[in-house]
Phi, psi and omega in degrees: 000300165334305196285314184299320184297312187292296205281335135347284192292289163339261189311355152279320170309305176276004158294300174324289212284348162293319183276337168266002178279337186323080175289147178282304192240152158218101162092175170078166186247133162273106214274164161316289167329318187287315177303333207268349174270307177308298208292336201269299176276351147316300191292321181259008157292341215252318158339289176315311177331277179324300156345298161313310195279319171295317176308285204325293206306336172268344194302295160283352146319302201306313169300309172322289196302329162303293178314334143306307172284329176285346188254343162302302214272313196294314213262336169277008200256318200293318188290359152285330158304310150308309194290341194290299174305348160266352119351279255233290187323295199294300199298326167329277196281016175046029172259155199288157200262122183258155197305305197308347188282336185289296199314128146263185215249103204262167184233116181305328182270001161259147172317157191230128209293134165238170191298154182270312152336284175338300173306284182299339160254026183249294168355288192286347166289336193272307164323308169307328190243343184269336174268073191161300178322294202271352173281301170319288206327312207292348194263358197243109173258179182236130178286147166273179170281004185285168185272013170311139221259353181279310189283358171295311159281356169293286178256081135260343123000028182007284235279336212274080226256327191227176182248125179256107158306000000 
C-alpha cells in the first residue's frame, strides 16, 4: 500500500517536472504574446493528437464490431439455408419436420420487426425531444426588415438574426 502511494508520488513528480521544463524557444528573444501564442498552439496540437487518437481507437472498435455483425449474419444466413434444405429434404421423402426445423433462422444484421411496447416508447420519447425543441424555439422570434424603431434598437448587431423576449 505504501510502496504503491510512494510510486504514485514519484511518478507524479517527474511528470511535473517534465511539464515545467517545457521549453518554448532557444535563444534569441521572446516577447510574452509570442510565448503565449506558442504555448496556446502547443496545447491545441497536443489536443488535435489526443483526438486523433480517440477516433482511431473508436474508429477500430467500430470496425471490429461491423466486422463481427458481418461474419454473425453470414454464418446465420448459411445455417438458414441449411435448414430450409433439410426441411425441403424430410418433406420430399414424407417424413415429419421436427419443431426446431420449423422455427428460423433470424439474420442479426436485418432489422428485426419490433414489439409494439417497444414501438410506443421510441414514440414517446421522439414526442419528448420534439416538445423541448419547440418550447426553446417559442422563445426565439426572427426579426424583419421593417423599420421599427424598436427592433433597430434591439439588432444593432449585423450578425444577430433573432430577438430574446
Amino acid at each position: 500500500m505504501q510502496y504503491d502511494q510512494l510510486l504514485k508520488f514519484i511518478q507524479e513528480q517527474q511528470k511535473a517536472r517534465i511539464r515545467c521544463r517545457k521549453s518554448l524557444q532557444r535563444g534569441g528573444e521572446l516577447t510574452v504574446e509570442e510565448a503565449r501564442l506558442k504555448i496556446a498552439a502547443k496545447v491545441a496540437k497536443e489536443e488535435a493528437k489526443e483526438k486523433k487518437k480517440k477516433d482511431r481507437a473508436f474508429r477500430i472498435i467500430f470496425n471490429r464490431d461491423k466486422r463481427d455483425q458481418h461474419v454473425k449474419g453470414v454464418a446465420a444466413r448459411k445455417k438458414q439455408r441449411e435448414r430450409k434444405y433439410q426441411v425441403a429434404n424430410l418433406q420430399k421423402a414424407g417424413m415429419q419436420v421436427p419443431e426446431e426445423l420449423l422455427i428460423p433462422i433470424t439474420d442479426p444484421t436485418k432489422a428485426q420487426p419490433i414489439s409494439a411496447e417497444v414501438q410506443a416508447e421510441i414514440y414517446q420519447e421522439n414526442e419528448e425531444e420534439r416538445r423541448l425543441y419547440e418550447e426553446r424555439i417559442r422563445y426565439f422570434v426572427p426579426l424583419g426588415d421593417d423599420d421599427d424603431e424598436d427592433n433597430k434598437k434591439l439588432n444593432t448587431d449585423d450578425d444577430i438574426n433573432i430577438q430574446l423576449f
